[in-house]
C-alpha positions as CSV (number, residue, x, y, z in Angstrom):
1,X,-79.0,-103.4,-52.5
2,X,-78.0,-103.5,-49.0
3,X,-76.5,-106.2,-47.6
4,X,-78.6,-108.3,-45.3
5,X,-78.4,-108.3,-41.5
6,X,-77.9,-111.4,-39.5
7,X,-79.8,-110.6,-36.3
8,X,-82.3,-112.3,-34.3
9,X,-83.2,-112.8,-30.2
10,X,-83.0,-115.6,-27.5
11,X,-86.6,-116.8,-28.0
12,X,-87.9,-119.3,-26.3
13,X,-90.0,-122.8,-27.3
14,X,-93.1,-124.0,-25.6
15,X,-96.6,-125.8,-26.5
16,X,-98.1,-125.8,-27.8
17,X,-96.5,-125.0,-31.6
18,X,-93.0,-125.2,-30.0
19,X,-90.5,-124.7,-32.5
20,X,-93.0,-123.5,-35.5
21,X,-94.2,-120.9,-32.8
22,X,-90.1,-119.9,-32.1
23,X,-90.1,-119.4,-36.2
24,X,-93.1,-117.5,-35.7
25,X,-91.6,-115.2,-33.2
26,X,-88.6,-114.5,-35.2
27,X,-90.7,-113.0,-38.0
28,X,-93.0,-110.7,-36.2
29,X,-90.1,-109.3,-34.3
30,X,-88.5,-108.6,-37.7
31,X,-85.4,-111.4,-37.3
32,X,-83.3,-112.9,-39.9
33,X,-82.3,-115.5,-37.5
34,X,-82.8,-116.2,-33.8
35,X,-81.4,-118.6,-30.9
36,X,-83.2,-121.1,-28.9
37,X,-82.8,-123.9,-25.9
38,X,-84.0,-127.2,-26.9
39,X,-85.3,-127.5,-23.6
40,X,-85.3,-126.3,-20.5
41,X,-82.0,-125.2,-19.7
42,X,-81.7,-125.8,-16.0
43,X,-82.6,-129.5,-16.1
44,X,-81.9,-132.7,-18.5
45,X,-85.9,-132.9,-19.3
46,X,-86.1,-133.4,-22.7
47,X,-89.2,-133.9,-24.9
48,X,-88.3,-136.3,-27.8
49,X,-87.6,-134.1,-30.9
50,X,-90.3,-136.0,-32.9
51,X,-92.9,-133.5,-30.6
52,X,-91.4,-130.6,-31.2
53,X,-92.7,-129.7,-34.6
54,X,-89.7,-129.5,-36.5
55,X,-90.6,-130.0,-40.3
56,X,-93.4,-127.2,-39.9
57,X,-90.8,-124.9,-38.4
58,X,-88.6,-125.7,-41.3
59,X,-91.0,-125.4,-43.7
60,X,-92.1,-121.6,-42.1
61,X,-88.4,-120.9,-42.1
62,X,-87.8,-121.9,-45.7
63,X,-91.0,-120.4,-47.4
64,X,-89.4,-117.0,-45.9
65,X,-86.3,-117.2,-46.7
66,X,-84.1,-118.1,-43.6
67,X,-81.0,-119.6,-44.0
68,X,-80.5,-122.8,-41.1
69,X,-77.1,-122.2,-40.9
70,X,-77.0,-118.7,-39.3
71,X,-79.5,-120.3,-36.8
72,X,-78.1,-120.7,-33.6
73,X,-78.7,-123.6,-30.5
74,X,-78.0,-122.7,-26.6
75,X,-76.9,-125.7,-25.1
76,X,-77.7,-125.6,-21.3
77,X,-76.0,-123.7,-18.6
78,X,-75.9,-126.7,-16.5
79,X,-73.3,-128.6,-18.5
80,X,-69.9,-127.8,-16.8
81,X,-67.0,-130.0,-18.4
82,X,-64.7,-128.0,-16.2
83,X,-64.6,-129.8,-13.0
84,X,-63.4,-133.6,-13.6
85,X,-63.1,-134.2,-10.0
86,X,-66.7,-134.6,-9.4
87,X,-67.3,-138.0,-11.6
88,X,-70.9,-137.4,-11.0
89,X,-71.5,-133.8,-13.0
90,X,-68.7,-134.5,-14.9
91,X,-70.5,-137.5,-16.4
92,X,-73.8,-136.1,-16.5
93,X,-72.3,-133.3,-18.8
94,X,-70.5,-135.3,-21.3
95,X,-73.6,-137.4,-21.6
96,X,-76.2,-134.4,-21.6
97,X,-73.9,-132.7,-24.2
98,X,-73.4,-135.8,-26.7
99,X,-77.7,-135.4,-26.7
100,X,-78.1,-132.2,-27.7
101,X,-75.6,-132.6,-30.1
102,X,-78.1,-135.0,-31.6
103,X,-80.7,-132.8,-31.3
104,X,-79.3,-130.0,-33.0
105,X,-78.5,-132.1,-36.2
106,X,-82.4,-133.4,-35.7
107,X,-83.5,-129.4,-35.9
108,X,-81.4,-129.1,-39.2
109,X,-78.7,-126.6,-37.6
110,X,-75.2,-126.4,-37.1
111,X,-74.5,-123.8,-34.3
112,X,-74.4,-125.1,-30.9
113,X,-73.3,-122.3,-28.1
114,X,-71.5,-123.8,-25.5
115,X,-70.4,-122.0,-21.7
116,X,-67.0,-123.8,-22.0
117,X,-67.4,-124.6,-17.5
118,X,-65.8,-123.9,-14.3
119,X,-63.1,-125.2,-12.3
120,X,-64.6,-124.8,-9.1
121,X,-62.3,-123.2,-7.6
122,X,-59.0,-125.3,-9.4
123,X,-56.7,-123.7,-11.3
124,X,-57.7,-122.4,-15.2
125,X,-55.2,-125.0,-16.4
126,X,-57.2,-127.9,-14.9
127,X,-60.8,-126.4,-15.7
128,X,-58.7,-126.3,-19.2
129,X,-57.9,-129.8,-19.2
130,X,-60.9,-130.9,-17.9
131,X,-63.2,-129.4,-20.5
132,X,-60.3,-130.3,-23.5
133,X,-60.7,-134.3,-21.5
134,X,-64.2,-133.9,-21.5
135,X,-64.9,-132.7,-25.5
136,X,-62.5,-134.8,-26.7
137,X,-64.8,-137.8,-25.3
138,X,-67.8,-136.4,-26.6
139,X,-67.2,-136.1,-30.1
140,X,-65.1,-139.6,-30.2
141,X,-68.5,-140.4,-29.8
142,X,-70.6,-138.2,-31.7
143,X,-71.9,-138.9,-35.2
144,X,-73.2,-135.1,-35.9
145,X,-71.8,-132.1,-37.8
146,X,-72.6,-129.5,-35.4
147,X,-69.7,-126.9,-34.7
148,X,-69.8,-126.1,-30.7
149,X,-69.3,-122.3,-30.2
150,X,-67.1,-121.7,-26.7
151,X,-68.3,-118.8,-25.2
152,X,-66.8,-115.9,-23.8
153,X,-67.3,-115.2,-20.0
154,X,-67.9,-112.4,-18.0
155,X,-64.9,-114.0,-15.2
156,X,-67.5,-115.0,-12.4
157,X,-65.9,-117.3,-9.9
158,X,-63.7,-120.1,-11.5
159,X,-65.3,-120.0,-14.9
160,X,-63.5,-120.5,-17.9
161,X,-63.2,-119.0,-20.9
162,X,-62.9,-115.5,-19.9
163,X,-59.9,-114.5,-22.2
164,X,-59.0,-115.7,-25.7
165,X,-56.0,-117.2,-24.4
166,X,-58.2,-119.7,-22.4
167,X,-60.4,-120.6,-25.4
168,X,-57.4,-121.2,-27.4
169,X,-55.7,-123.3,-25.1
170,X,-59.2,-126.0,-25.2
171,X,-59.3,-125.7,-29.0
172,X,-55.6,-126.2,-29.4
173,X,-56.1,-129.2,-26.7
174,X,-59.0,-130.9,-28.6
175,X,-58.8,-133.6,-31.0
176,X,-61.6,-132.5,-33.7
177,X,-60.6,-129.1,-34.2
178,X,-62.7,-128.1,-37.1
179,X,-65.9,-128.7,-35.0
180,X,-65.0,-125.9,-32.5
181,X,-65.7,-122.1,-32.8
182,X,-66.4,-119.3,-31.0
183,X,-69.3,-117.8,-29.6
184,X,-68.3,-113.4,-28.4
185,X,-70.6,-111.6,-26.4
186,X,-70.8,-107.8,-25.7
187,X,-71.5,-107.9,-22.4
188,X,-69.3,-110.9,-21.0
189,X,-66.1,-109.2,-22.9
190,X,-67.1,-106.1,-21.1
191,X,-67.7,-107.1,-17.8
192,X,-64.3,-109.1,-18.3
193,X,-62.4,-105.6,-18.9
194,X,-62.3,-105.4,-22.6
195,X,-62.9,-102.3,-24.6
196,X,-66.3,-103.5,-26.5
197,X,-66.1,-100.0,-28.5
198,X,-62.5,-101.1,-29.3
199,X,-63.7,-102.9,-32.0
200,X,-60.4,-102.7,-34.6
201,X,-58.6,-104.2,-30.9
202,X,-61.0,-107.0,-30.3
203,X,-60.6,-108.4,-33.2
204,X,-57.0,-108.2,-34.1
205,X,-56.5,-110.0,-30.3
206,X,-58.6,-112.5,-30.9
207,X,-57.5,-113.0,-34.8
208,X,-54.0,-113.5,-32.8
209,X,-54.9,-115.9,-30.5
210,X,-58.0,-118.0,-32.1
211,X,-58.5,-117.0,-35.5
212,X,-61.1,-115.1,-36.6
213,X,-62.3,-117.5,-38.7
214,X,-63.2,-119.2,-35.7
215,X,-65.8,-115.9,-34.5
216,X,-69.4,-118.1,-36.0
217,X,-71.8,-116.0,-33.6
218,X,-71.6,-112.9,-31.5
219,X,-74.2,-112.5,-28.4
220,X,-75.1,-108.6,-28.3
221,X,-76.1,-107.1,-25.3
222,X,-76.0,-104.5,-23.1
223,X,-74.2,-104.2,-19.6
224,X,-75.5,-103.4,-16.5
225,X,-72.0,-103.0,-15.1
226,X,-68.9,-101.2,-15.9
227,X,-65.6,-102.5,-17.8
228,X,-64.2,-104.6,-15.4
229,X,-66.9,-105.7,-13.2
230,X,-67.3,-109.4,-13.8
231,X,-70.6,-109.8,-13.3
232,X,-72.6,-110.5,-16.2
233,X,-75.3,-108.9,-16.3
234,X,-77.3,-107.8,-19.5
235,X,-78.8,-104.9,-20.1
236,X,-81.1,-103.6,-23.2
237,X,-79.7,-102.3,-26.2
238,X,-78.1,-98.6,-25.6
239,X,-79.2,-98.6,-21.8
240,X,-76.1,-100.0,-20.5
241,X,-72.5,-98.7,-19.8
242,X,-71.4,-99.9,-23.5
243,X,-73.9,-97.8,-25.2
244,X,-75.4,-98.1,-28.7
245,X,-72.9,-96.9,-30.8
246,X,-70.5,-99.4,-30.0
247,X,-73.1,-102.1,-30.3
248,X,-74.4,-100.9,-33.6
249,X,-70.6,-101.2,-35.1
250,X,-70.3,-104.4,-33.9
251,X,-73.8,-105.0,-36.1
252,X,-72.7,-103.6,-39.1
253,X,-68.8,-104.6,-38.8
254,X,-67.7,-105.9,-42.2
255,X,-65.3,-108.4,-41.3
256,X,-68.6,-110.0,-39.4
257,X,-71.0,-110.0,-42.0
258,X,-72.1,-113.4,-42.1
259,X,-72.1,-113.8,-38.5
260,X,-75.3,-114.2,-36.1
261,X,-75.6,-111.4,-33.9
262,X,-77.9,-112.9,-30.7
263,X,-79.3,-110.7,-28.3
264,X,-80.1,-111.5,-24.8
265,X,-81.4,-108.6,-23.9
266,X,-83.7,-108.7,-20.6
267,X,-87.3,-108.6,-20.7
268,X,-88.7,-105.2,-19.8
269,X,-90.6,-104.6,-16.4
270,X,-94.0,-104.4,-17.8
271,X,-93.3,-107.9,-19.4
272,X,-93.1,-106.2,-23.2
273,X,-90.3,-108.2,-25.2
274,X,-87.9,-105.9,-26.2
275,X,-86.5,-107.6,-29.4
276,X,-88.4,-105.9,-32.6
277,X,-87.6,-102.4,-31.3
278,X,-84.0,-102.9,-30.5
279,X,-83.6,-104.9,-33.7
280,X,-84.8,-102.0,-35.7
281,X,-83.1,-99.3,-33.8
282,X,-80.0,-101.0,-34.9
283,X,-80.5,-101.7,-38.5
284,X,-81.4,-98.4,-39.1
285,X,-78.6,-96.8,-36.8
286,X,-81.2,-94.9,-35.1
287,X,-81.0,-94.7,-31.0
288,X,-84.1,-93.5,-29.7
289,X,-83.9,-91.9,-26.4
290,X,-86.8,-93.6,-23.4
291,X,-87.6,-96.0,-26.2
292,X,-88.7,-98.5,-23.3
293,X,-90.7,-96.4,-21.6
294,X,-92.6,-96.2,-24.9
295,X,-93.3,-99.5,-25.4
């Protein structure tokens, strides 16, 4: 018997089923996990967990046969720990963070993706410093479980986390170090100048500088732009400049068998979602050419 695939999309959660309608989605797309914001990611408006139909999702989820803890939490792009010299933000993240830490645990997961911040336009080793100051406050105070996944970035502006090196340096800053991990994706390792086909490379560089134990969800997407670029920008699955070979390896890679694999692919121009064909196209190692004109 095959092994299973742990794949699944960035779906989304609104009324009015919320998260037994995410669950939902995840099945008819053909998912054996899936990511989600527990809110809207651009703002701190959160509805109270208790509305959000929770134990029905759970229940959906358990009667066919997910398991939680390959089920992975967004936390929101706003949060930028890397910038200490604006009290305001800087407080509004540690605060905003410490929440959705709780609301993680209160969805029954463990996996929190995290975009690690930006300097503004400081030096990497104070964006560094102010994230490793920032976390380290956070989870003094936090009563949860939940393992926070530093993403890799794509190198826009002063964000952090672009190289291995830089996500090493926080977790080797940070207190709790057995809540941190690390959240890889295709594109942002591309667009940074990595060799995403490379996959035998990848690794062994980030085994050497983090640990692959560390690696608890890959984001798998496309790119719009070439190696280098640093622009992030996703593109669908074999439509980009990495291709789906590549992509499919990184799918079926043994050393990453019981990690997520997330896409974020976009949203096709006729406003078709994407996921179920993509999805299928790579379990079954078959790239079908003008598959989204198709759809």
């Amino acid at each position: 018997m095959a092994e299973k695939i742990w794949i699944g999309s960035h779906l989304s959660m609104s009324s009015p089923d919320f998260y037994l309608g995410t669950c939902k989605n995840a099945i008819a797309y053909g998912e054996t996990t899936f990511m989600f914001y527990t809110g809207a990611p651009q703002n701190t408006l959160r509805s109270p967990t208790s509305t959000l139909k929770i134990a029905e999702g759970r229940l959906f989820l358990k009667a066919h046969g997910f398991d939680e803890s390959k089920i992975v939490v967004h936390a929101p792009y706003i949060i930028n720990l890397g910038n200490k010299g604006n009290p305001v933000t800087y407080n509004i993240a540690k605060s905003f963070l410490l929440q959705e830490l709780s609301r993680v645990q209160d969805f029954g997961l463990r996996l929190l993706v995290l975009h690690p911040g930006s300097s503004v336009g400081a030096s990497a080793s104070y964006g560094i410093a102010s994230i490793v100051e920032g976390l380290n406050e956070v989870l003094a105070k936090d009563k949860t479980d939940v393992t926070i996944c530093l993403e890799t970035m794509a190198g826009k502006g002063s964000e952090i986390g672009r190289t291995f090196e830089e996500l090493a340096a926080i977790i080797q800053g940070v207190d709790k170090k057995e809540r941190f991990g690390v959240c890889l994706d295709t594109c942002h390792i591309n667009d940074y100048g990595m060799d995403v086909a490379d996959i035998d490379g990848v690794l062994r560089h980030f085994d050497e500088t983090v640990g692959l134990p560390r690696l608890k969800v890959v984001h798998l997407n496309d790119s719009k732009n070439p190696k280098g670029s640093h622009k992030d920008r996703h593109e669908n699955i074999g439509c980009g400049t990495i291709g789906f070979d590549p992509l499919e390896r990184w799918v079926k890679e043994p050393r990453l068998a019981d990690v997520p694999k997330i896409l974020e692919t976009p949203i096709l121009e006729d406003g078709e979602t994407p996921y179920a064909k993509e999805i299928a196209m790579l379990v079954s190692g078959e790239f079908e050419q003008g598959w989204r004109e198709k759809l």
